[in-house]
C-alpha positions as CSV (number, residue, x, y, z in Angstrom):
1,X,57.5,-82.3,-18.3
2,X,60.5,-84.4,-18.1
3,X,61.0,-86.4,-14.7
4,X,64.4,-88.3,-15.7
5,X,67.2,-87.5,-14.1
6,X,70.6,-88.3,-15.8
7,X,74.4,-88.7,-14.7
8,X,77.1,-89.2,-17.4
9,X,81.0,-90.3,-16.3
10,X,83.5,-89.9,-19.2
11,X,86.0,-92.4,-18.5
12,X,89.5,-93.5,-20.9
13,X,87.8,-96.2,-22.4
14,X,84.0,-96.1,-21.8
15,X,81.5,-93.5,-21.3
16,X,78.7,-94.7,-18.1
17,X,74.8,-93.1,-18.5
18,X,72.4,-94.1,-15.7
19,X,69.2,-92.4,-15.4
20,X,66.0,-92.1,-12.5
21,X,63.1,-91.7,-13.1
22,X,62.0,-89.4,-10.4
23,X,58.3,-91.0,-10.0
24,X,59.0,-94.2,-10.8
25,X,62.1,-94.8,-9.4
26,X,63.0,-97.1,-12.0
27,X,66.9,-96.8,-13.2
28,X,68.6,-97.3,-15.9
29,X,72.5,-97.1,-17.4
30,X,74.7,-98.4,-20.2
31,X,78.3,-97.9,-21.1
32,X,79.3,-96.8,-24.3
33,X,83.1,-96.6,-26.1
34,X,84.2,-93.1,-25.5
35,X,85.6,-91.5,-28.7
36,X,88.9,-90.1,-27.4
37,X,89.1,-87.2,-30.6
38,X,85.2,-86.0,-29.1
39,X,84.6,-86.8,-26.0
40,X,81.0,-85.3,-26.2
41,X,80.1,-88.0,-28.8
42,X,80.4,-90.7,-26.3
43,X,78.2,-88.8,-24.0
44,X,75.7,-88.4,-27.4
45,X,76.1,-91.8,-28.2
46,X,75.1,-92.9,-24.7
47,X,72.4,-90.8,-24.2
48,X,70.6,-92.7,-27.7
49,X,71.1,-95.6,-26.5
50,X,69.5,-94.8,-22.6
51,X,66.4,-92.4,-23.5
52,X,63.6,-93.9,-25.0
53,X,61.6,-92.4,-28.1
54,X,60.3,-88.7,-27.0
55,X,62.0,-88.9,-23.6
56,X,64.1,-85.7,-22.7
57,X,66.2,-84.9,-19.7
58,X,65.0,-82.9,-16.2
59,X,68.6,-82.4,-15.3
60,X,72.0,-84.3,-16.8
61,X,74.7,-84.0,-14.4
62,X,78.4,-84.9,-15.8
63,X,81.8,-86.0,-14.7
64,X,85.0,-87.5,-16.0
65,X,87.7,-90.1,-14.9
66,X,89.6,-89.3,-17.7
67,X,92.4,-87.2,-15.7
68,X,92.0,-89.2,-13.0
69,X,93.0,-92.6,-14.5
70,X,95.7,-90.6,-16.4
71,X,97.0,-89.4,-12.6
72,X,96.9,-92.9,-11.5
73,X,98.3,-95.0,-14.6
74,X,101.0,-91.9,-15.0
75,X,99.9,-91.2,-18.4
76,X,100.6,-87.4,-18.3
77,X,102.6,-84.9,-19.3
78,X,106.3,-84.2,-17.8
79,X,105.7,-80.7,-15.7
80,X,107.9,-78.2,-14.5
81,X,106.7,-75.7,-11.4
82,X,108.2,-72.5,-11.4
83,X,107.7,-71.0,-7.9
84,X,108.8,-68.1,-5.2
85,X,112.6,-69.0,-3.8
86,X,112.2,-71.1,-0.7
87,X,108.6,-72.3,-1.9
88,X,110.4,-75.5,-4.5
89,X,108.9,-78.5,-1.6
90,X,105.7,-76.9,-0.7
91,X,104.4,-79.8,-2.9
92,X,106.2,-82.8,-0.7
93,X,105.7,-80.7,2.2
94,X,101.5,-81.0,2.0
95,X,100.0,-79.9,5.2
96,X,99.5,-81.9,8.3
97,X,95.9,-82.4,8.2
98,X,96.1,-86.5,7.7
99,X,93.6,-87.8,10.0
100,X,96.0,-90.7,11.6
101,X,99.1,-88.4,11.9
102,X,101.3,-91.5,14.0
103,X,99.7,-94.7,12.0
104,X,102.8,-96.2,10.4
105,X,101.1,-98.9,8.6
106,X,99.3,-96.8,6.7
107,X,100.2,-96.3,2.6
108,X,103.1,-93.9,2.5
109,X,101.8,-90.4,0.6
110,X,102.0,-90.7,-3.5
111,X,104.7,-89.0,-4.7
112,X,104.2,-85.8,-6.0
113,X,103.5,-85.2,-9.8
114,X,106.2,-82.6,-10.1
115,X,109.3,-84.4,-9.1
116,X,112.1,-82.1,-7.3
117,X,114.3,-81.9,-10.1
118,X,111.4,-80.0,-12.0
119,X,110.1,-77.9,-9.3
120,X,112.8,-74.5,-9.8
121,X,112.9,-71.0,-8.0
122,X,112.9,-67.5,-9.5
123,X,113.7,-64.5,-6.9
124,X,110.6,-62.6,-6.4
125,X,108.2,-62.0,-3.6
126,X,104.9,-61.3,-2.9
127,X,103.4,-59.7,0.3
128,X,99.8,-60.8,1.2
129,X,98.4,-58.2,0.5
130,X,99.5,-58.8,-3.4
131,X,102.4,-55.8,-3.2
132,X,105.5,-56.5,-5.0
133,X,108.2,-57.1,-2.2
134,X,110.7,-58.3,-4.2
135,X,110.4,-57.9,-8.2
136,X,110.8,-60.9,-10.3
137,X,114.5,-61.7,-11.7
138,X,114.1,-62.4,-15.5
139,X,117.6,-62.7,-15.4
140,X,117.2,-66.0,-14.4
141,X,114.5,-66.9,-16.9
142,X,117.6,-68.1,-19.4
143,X,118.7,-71.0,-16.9
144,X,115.1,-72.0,-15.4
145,X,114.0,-72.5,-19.0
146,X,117.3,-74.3,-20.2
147,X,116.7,-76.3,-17.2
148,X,113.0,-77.3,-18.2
149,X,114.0,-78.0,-21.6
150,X,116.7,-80.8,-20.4
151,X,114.3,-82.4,-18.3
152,X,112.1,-82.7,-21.1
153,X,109.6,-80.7,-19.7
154,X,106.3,-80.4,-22.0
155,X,103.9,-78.4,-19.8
156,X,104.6,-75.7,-17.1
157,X,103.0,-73.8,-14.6
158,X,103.9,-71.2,-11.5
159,X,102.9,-70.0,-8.3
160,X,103.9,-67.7,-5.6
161,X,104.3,-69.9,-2.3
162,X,101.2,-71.8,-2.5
163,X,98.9,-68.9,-3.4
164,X,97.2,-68.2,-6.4
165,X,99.6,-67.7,-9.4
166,X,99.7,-64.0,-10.3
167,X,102.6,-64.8,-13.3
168,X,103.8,-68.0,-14.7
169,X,108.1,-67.5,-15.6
170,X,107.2,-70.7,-18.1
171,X,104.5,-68.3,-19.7
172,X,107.2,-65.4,-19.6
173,X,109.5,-67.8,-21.5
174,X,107.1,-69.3,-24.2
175,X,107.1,-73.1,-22.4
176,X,103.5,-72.9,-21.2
């Protein structure tokens, strides 16, 4: 019975093993090119190069970086949000749960990943309890979409003031 335990993290550029032995305690790792097309091969390739001859996993526990580093090195796509009218700044808004509320030396928050001019309202409503208060206007599809388009907007997504998204107006319109 297997007693190595292994940890993969796909990353960007390079694909990290490490492994414990859970009676020995020894540890090893490597990094490997990850192979952007098939991400799994990097985590193949990496595993070949760790295990030894007849060695075989107890557990294999994986991760990536890979949207991660694309957050932070702005490698992503140009999104649109499609929300519930009066709900557009819910992203800049946050919530007040930062742990040093009056520290002014502190980092000012990222900016968001949907900037204001791609975050548009379509008139509908939703009570808690999931009841249509107000329908959805597909009227106003026509413009929200237009408006998407000009920004250059490749992706899309909706929500209905911050809870789960029960229909997407950029699925309705084909830009999802």
């Amino acid at each position: 019975m297997s007693r190595l335990r292994v940890g993969v993290d796909v990353g960007g550029t390079f694909t990290d093993v490490v492994s414990v032995d859970d009676v020995t305690g020894e540890v090893r790792s490597c990094k490997v090119p990850t192979v952007p097309d098939n991400r799994a091969q990097g985590v193949l390739d990496g595993l070949r190069a760790l295990l030894r001859a007849g060695e075989a996993c107890a557990s294999l526990a994986h991760g990536t970086t890979t949207v991660t580093n694309a957050i932070v090195e702005g490698r992503v796509a140009q999104v649109g949000l499609v929300t519930t009218r009066g709900f557009r700044d819910v992203l800049e808004i946050a919530r007040m749960n930062r742990a040093h509320l009056y520290r002014l030396e502190l980092p000012a928050r990222a900016e968001p990943l949907v900037p204001r001019r791609r975050r548009l309202e379509i008139t509908e409503r939703v009570g808690p309890d999931g009841t249509v208060q107000t329908p959805l206007a597909p009227g106003e599809l026509e413009g929200i979409v237009a408006t998407l388009r000009a920004e250059g907007v490749e992706a899309g997504g909706g929500g209905e003031g911050g809870r789960s998204p029960r229909r997407s107006a950029c699925s309705c319109a084909g830009l999802a």
